[in-house]
FITI-182386 format. One record per atom (N, C-alpha, C, CB): x, y, z; atom name; chain. Coordinates in pm, whole numbers, plus 50000, padded with zeros to 5 digits. Glycine has a CB too. Example, Ala and Ser with C-alpha at 12.3 -4.5 7.8 and 13.67 -1.06 7.14 Angstrom:
<sites>
[site [51319 49431 50780] "N" "A"]
[site [51230 49550 50780] "CA" "A"]
[site [51320 49670 50780] "C" "A"]
[site [51131 49553 50905] "CB" "A"]
[site [51285 49775 50708] "N" "A"]
[site [51367 49894 50714] "CA" "A"]
[site [51290 50003 50787] "C" "A"]
[site [51408 49940 50572] "CB" "A"]
</sites>
This chain:
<sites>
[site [06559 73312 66975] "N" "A"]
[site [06675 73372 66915] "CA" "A"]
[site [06706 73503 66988] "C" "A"]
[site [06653 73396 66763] "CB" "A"]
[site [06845 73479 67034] "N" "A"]
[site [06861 73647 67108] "CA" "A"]
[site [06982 73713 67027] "C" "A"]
[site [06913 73648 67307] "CB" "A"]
[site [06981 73793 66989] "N" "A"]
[site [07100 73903 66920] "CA" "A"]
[site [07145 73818 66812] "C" "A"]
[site [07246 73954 67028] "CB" "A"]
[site [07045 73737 66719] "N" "A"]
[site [07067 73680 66596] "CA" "A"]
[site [07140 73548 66597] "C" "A"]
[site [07136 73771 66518] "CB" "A"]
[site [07119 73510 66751] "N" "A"]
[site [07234 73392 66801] "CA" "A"]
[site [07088 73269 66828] "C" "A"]
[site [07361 73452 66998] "CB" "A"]
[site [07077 73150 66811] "N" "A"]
[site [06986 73053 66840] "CA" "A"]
[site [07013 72986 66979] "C" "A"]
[site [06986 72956 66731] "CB" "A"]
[site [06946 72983 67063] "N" "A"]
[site [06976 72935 67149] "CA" "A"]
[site [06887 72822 67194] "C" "A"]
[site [06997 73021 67219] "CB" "A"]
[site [07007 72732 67287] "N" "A"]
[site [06967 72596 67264] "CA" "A"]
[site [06899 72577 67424] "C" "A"]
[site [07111 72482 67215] "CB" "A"]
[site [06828 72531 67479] "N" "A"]
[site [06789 72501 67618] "CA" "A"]
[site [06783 72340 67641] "C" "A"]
[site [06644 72571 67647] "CB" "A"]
[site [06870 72280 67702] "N" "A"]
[site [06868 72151 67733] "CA" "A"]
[site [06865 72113 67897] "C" "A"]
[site [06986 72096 67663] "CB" "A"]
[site [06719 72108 67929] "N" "A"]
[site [06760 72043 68072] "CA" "A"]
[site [06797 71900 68145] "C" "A"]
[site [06673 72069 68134] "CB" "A"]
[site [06877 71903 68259] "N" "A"]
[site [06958 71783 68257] "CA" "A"]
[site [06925 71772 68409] "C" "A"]
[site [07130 71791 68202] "CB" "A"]
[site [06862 71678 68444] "N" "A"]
[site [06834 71634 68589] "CA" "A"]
[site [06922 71497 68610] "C" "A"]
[site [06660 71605 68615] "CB" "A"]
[site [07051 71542 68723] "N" "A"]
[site [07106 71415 68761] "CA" "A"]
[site [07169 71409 68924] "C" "A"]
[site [07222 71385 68650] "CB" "A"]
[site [07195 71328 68991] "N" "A"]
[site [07233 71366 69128] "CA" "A"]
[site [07356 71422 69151] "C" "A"]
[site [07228 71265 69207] "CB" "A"]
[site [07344 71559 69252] "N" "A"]
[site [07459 71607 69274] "CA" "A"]
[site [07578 71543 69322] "C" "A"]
[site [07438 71687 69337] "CB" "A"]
[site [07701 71597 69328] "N" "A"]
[site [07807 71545 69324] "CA" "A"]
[site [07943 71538 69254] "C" "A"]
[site [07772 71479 69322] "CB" "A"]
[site [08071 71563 69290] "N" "A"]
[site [08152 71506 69190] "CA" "A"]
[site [08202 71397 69080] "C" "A"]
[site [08198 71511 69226] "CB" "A"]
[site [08143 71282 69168] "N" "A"]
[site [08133 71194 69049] "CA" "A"]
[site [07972 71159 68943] "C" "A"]
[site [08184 71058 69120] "CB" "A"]
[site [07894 71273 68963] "N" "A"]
[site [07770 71269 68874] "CA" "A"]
[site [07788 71384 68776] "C" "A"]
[site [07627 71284 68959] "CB" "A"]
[site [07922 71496 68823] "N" "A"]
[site [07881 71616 68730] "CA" "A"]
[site [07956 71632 68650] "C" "A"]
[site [07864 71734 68777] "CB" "A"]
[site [08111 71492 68679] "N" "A"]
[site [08184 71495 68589] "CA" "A"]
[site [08157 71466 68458] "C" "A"]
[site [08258 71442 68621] "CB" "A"]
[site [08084 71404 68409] "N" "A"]
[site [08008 71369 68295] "CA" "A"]
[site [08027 71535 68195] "C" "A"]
[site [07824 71317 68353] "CB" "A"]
[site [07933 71586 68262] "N" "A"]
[site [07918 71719 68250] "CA" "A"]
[site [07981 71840 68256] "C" "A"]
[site [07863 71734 68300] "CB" "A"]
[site [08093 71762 68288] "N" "A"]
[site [08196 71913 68342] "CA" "A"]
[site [08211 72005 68224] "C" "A"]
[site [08380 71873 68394] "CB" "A"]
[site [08224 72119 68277] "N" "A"]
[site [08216 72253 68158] "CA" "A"]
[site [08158 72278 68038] "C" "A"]
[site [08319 72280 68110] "CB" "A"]
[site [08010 72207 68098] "N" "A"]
[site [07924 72161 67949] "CA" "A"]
[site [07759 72310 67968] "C" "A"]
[site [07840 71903 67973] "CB" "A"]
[site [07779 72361 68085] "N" "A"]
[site [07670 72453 68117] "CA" "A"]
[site [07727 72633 68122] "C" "A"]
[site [07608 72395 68278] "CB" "A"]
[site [07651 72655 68012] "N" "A"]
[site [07672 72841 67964] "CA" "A"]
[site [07621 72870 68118] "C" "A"]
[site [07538 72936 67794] "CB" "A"]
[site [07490 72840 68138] "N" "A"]
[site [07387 72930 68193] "CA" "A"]
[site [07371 72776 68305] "C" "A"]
[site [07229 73002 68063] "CB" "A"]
[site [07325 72777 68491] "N" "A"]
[site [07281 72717 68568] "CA" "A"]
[site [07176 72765 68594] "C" "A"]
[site [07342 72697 68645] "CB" "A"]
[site [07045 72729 68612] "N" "A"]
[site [06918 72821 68679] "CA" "A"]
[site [06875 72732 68803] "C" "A"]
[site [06769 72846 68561] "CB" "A"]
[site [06880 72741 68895] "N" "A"]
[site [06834 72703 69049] "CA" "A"]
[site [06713 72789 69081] "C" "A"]
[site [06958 72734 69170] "CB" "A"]
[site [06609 72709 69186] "N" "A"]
[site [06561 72755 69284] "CA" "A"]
[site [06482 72691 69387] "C" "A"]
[site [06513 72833 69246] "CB" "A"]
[site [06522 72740 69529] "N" "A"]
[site [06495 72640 69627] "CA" "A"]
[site [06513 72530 69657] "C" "A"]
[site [06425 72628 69640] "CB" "A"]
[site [06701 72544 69602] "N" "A"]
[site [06784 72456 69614] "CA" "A"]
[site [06853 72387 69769] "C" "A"]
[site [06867 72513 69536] "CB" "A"]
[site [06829 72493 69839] "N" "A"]
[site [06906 72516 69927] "CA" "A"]
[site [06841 72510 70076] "C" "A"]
[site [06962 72634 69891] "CB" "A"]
[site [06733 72453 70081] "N" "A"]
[site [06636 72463 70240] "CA" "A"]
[site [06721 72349 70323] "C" "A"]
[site [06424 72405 70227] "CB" "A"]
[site [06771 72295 70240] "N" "A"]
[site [06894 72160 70384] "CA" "A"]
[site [07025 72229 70348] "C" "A"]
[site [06922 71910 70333] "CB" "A"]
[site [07071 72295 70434] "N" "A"]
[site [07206 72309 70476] "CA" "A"]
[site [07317 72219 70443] "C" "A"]
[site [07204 72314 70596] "CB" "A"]
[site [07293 72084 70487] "N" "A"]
[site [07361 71990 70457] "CA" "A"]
[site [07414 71954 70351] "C" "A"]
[site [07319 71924 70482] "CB" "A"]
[site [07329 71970 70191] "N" "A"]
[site [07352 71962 70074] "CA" "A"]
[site [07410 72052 70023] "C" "A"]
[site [07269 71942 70020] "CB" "A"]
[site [07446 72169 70099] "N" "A"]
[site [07522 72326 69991] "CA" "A"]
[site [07660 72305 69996] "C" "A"]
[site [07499 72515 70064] "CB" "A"]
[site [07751 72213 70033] "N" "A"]
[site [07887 72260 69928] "CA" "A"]
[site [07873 72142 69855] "C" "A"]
[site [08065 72285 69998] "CB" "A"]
[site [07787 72016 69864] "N" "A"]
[site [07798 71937 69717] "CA" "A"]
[site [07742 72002 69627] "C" "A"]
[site [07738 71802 69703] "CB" "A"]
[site [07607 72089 69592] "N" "A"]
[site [07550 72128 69530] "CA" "A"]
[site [07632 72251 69456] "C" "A"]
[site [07445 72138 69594] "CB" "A"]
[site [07756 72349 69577] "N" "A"]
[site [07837 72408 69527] "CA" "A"]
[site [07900 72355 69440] "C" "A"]
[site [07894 72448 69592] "CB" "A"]
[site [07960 72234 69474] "N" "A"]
[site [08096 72156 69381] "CA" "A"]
[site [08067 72135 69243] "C" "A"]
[site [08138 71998 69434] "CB" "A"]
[site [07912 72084 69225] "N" "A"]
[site [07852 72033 69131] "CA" "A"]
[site [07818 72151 68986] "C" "A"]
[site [07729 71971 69208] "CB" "A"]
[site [07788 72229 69065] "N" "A"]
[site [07755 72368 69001] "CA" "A"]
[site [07883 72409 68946] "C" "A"]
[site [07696 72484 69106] "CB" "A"]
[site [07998 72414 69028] "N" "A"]
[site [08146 72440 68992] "CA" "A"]
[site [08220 72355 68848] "C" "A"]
[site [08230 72391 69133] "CB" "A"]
[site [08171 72280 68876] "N" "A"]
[site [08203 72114 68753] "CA" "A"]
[site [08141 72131 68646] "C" "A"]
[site [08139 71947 68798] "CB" "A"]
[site [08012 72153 68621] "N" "A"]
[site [07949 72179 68535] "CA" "A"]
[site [07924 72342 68454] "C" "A"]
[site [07857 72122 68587] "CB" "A"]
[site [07982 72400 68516] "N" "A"]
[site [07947 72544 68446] "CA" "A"]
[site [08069 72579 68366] "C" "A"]
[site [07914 72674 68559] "CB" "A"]
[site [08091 72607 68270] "N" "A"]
[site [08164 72627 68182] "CA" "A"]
[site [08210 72770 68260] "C" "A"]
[site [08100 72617 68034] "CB" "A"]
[site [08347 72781 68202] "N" "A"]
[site [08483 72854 68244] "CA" "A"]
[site [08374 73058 68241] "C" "A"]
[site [08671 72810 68062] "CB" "A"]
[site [08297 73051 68147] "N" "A"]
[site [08309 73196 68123] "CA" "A"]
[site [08123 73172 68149] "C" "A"]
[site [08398 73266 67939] "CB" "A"]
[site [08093 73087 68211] "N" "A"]
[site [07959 73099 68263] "CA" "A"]
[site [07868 73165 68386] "C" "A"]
[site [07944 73001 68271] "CB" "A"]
[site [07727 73141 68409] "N" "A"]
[site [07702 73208 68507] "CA" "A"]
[site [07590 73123 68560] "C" "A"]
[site [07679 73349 68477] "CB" "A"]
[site [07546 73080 68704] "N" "A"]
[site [07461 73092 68789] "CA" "A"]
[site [07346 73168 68807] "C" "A"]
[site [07511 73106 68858] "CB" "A"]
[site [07208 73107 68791] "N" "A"]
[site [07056 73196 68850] "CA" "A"]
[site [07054 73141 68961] "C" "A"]
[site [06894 73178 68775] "CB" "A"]
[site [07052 73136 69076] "N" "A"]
[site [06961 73114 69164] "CA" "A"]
[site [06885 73168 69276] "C" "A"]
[site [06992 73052 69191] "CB" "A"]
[site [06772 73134 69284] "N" "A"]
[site [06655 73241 69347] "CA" "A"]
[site [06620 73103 69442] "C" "A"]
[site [06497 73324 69214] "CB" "A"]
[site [06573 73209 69560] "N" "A"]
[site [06523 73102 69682] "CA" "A"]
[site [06444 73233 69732] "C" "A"]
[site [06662 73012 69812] "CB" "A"]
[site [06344 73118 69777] "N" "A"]
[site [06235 73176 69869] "CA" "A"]
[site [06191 73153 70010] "C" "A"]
[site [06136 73155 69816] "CB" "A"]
[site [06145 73255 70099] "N" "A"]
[site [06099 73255 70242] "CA" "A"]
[site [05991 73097 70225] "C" "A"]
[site [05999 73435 70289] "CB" "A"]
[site [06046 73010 70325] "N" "A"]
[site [05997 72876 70416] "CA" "A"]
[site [05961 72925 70528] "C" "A"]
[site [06102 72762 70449] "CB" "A"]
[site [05842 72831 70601] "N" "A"]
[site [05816 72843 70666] "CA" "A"]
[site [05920 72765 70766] "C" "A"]
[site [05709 72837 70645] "CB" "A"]
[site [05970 72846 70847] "N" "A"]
[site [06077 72813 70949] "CA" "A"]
[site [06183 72853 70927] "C" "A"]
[site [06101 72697 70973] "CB" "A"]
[site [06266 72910 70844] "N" "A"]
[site [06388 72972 70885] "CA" "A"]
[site [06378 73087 70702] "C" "A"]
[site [06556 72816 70922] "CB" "A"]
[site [06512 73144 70757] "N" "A"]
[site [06444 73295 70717] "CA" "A"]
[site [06552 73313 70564] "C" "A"]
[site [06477 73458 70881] "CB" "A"]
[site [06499 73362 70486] "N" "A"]
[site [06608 73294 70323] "CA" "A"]
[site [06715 73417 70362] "C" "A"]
[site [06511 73316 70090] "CB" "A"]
[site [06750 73545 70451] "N" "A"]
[site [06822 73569 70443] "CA" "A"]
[site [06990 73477 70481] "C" "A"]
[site [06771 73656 70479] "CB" "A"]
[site [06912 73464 70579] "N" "A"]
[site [07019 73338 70667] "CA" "A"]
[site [07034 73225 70554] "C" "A"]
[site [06930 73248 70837] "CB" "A"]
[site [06951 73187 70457] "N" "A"]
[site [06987 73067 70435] "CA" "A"]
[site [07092 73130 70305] "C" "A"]
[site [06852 72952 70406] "CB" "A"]
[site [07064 73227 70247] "N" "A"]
[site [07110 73277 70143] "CA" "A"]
[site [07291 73296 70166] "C" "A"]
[site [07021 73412 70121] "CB" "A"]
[site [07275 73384 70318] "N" "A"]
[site [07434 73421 70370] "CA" "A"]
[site [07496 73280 70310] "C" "A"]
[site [07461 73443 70576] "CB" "A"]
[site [07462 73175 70426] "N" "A"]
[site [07494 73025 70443] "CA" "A"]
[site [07580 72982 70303] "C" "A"]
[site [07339 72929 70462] "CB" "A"]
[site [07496 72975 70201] "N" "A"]
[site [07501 72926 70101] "CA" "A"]
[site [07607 73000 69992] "C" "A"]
[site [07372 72916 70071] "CB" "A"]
[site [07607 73143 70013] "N" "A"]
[site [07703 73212 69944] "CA" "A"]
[site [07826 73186 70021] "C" "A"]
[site [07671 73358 69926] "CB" "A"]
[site [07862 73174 70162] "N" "A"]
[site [08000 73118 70231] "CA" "A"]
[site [08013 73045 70122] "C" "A"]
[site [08006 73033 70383] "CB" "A"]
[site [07938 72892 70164] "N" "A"]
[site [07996 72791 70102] "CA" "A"]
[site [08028 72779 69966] "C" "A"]
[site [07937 72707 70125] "CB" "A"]
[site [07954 72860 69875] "N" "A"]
[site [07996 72838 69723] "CA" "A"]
[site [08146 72952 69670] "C" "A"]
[site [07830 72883 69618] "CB" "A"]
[site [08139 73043 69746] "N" "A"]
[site [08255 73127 69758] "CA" "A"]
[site [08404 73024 69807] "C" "A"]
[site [08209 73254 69880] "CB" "A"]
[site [08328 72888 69892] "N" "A"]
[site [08478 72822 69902] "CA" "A"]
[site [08521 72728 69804] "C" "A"]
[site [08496 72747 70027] "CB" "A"]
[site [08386 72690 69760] "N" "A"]
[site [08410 72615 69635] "CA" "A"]
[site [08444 72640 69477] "C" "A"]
[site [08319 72562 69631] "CB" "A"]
[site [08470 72777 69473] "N" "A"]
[site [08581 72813 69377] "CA" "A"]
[site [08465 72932 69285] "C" "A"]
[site [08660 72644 69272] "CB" "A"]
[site [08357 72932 69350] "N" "A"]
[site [08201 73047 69282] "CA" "A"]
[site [08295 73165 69323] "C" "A"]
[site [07987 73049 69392] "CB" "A"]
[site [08188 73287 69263] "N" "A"]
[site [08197 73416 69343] "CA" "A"]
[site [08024 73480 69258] "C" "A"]
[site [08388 73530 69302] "CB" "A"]
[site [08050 73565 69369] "N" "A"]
[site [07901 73634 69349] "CA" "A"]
[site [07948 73729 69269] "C" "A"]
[site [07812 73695 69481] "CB" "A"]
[site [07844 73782 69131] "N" "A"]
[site [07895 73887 69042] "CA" "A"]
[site [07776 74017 69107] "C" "A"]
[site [07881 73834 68845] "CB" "A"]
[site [07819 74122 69149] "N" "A"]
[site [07722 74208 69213] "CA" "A"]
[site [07708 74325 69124] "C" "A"]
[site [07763 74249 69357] "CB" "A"]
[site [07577 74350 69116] "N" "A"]
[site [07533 74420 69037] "CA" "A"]
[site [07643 74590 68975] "C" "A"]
[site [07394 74435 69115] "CB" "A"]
[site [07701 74638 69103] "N" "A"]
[site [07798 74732 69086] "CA" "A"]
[site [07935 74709 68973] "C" "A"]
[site [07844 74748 69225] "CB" "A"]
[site [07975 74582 68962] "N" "A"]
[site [08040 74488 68915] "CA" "A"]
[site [08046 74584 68826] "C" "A"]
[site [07998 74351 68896] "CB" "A"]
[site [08132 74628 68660] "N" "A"]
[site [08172 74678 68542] "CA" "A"]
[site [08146 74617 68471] "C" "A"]
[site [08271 74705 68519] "CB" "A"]
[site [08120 74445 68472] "N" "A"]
[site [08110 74370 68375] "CA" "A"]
[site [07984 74261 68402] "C" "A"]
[site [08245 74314 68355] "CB" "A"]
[site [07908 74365 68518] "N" "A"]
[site [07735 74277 68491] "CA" "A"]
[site [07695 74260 68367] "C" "A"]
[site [07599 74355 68545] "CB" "A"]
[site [07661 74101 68350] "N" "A"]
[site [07629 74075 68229] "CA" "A"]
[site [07466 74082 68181] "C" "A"]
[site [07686 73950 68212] "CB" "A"]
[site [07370 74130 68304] "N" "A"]
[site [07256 74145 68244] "CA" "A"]
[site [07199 74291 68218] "C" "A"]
[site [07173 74072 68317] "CB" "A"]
[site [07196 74313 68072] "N" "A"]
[site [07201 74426 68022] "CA" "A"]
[site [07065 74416 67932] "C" "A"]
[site [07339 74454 67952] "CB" "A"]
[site [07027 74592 67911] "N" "A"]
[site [06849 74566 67797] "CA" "A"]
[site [06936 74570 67614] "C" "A"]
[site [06671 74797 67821] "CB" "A"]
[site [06859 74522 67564] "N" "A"]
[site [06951 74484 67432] "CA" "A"]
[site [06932 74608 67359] "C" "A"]
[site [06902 74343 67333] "CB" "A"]
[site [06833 74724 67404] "N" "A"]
[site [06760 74802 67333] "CA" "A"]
[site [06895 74962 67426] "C" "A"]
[site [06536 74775 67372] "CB" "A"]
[site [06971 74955 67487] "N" "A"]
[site [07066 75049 67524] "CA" "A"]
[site [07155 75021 67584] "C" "A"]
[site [07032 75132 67577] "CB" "A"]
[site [07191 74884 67633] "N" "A"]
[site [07282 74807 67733] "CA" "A"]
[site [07313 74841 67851] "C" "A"]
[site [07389 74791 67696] "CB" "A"]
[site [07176 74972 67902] "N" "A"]
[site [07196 74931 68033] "CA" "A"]
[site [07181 74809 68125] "C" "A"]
[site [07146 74998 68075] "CB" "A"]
[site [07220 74872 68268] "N" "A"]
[site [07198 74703 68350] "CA" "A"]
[site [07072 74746 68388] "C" "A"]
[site [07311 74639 68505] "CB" "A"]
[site [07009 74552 68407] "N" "A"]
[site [06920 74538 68527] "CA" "A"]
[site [06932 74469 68572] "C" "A"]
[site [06819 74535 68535] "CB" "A"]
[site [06876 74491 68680] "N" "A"]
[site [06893 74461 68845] "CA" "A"]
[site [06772 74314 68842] "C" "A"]
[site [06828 74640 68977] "CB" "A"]
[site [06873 74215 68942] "N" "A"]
[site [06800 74054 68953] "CA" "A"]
[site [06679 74141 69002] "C" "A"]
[site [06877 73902 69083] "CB" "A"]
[site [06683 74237 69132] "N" "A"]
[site [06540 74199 69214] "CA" "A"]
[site [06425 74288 69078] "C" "A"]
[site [06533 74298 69435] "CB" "A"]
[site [06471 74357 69037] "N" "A"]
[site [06399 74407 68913] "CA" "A"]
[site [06328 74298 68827] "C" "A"]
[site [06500 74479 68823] "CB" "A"]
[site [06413 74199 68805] "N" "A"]
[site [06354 74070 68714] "CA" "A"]
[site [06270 74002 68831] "C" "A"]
[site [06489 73950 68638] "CB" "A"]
[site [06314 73997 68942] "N" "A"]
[site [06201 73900 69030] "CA" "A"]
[site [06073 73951 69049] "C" "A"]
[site [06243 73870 69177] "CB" "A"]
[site [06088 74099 69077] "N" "A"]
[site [05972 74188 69084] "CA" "A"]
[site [05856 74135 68972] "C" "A"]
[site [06024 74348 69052] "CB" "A"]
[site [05914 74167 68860] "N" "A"]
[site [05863 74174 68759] "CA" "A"]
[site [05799 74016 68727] "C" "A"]
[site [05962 74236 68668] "CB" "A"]
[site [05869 73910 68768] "N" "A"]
[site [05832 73854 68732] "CA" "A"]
[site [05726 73776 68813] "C" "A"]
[site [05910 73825 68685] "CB" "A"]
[site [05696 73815 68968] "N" "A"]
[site [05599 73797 69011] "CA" "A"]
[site [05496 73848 69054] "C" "A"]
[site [05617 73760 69053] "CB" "A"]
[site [05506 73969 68962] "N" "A"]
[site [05385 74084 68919] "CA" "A"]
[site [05300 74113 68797] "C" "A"]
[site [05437 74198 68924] "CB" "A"]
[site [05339 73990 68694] "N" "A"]
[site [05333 73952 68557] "CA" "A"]
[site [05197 73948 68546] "C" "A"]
[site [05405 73825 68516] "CB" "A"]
[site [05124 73869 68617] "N" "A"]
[site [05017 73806 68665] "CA" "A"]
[site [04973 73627 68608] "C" "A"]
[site [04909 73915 68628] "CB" "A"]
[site [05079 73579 68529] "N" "A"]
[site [05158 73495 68495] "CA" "A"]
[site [05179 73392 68629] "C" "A"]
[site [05276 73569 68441] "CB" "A"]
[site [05256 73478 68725] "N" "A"]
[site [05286 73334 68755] "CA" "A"]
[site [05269 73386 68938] "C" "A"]
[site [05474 73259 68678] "CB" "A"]
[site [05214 73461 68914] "N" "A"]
[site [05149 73574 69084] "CA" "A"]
[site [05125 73459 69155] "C" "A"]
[site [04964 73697 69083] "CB" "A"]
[site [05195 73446 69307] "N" "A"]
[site [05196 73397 69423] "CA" "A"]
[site [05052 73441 69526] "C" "A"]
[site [05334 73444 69474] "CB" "A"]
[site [04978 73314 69527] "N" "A"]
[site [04873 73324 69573] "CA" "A"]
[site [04887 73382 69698] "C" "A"]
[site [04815 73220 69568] "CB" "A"]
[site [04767 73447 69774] "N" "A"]
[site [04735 73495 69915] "CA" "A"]
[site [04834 73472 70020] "C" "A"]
[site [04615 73433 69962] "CB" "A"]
[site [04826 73315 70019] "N" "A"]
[site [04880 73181 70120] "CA" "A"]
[site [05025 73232 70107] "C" "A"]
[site [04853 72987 70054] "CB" "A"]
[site [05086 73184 69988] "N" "A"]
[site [05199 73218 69933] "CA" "A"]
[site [05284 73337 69997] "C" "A"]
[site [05165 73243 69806] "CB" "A"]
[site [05213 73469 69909] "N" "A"]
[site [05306 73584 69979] "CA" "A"]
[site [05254 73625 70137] "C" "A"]
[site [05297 73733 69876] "CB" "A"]
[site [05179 73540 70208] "N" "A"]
[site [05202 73574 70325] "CA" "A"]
[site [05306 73460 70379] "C" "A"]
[site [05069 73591 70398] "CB" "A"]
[site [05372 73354 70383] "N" "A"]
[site [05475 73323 70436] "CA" "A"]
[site [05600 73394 70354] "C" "A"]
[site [05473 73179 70447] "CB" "A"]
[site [05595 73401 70233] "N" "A"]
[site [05717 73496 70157] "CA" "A"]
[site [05751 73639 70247] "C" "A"]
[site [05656 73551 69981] "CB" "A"]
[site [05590 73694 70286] "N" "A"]
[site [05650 73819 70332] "CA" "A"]
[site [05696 73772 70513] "C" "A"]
[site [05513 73966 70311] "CB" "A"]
[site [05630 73686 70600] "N" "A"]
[site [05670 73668 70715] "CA" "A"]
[site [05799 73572 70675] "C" "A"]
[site [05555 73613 70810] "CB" "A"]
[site [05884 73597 70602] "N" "A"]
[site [06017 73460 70624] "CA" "A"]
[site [06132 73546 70555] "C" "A"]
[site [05985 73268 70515] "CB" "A"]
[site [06076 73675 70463] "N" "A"]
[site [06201 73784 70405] "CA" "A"]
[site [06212 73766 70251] "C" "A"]
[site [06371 73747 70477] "CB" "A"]
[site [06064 73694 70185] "N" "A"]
[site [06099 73704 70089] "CA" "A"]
[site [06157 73614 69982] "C" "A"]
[site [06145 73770 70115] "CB" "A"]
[site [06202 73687 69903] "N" "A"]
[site [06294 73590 69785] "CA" "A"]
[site [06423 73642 69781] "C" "A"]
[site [06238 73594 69619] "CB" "A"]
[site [06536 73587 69716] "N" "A"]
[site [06621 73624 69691] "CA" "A"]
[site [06698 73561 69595] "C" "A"]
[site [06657 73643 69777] "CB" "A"]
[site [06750 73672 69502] "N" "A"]
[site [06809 73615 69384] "CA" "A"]
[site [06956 73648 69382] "C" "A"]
[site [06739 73664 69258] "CB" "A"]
[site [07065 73545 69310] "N" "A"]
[site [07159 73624 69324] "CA" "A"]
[site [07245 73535 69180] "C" "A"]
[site [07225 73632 69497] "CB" "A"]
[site [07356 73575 69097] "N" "A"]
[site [07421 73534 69035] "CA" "A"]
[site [07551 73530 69079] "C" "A"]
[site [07399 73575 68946] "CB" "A"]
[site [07625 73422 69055] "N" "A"]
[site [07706 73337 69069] "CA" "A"]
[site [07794 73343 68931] "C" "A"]
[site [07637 73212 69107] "CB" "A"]
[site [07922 73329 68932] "N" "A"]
[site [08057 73262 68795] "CA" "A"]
[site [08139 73214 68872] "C" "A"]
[site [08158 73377 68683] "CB" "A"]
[site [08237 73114 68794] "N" "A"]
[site [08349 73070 68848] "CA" "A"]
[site [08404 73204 68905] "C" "A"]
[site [08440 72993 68746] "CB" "A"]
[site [08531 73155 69010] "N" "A"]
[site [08651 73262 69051] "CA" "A"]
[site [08726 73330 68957] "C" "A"]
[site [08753 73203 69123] "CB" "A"]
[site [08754 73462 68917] "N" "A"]
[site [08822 73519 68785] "CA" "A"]
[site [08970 73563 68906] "C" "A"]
[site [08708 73688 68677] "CB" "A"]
[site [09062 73512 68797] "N" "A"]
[site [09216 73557 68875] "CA" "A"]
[site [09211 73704 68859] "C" "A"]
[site [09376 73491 68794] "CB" "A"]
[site [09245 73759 68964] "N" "A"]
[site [09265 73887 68950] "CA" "A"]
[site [09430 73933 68916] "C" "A"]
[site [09209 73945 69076] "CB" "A"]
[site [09448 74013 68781] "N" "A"]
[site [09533 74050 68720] "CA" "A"]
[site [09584 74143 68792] "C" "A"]
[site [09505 74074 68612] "CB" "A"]
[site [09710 74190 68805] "N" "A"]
[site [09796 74279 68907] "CA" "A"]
[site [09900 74357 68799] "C" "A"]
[site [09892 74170 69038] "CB" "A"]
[site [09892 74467 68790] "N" "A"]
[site [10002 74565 68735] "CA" "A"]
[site [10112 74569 68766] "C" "A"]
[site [09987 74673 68747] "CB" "A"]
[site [10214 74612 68652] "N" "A"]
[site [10358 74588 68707] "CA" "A"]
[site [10378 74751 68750] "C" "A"]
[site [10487 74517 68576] "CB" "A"]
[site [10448 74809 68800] "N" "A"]
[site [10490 74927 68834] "CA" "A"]
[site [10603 74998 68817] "C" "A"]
[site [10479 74928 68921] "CB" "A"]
</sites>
């Protein structure tokens, strides 16, 4: 229960695509991804799909991590092109209307703050092996995603 509201978690595994997400279209508050994205090849269906399914006033998690062989900054750029053409936009933390806020003063926090944290927990700590290709490949990276918002224009 968050802010007296019940919340429901339903996960739904089905193949990407336009004709798999129509089912689904505008049926997802919240998307959570990670390490979606190591084939190139699959990021604007996976964009489209994400686009179809996320409801109008929704938002995107997704976090990817350093592979061995190519480097998550690059793959990260890559992947934000393509979902930026498919009708996404990245909500950046500077943003006025970042939606991740502490319930206890409504300030913001920051994704790499939650990643930090959450792989310093000791919970779910990335073995030896682990953060040595994480640190030789750049890491993790998290970023949130919403549909495109029309931008409103003043009359003068």
């Amino acid at each position: 229960e968050v802010g007296g509201t019940k919340m429901v978690i339903t996960p739904v595994e089905f193949q990407w695509g336009l004709l798999n997400a129509i089912d689904y279209a505008d049926a997802a508050d919240i998307i959570i991804g990670s390490d979606l994205t190591y084939n190139s090849g699959s990021w604007r269906v996976l964009a489209e799909t994400m686009n179809v399914v996320l409801k109008p006033n929704g938002y995107i998690l997704y976090v990817s991590c350093g592979h061995v062989g190519f480097s998550v900054d690059s793959e990260m750029n890559g992947f934000r092109t393509v979902v930026e053409g498919e009708g996404l936009e990245v909500v950046n933390y500077d943003d006025e209307d970042w939606p991740i806020r502490r319930e206890t003063d409504g300030s913001k926090i920051s994704l790499a703050d939650l990643l930090r944290q959450s792989a310093n927990d000791g919970r779910g700590s990335a073995s030896k092996e682990e953060k040595s290709v994480l640190d030789g490949t750049g890491g993790a990276r998290v970023i949130l995603l919403r549909k495109k918002r029309m931008k409103s224009f003043k009359k003068t």
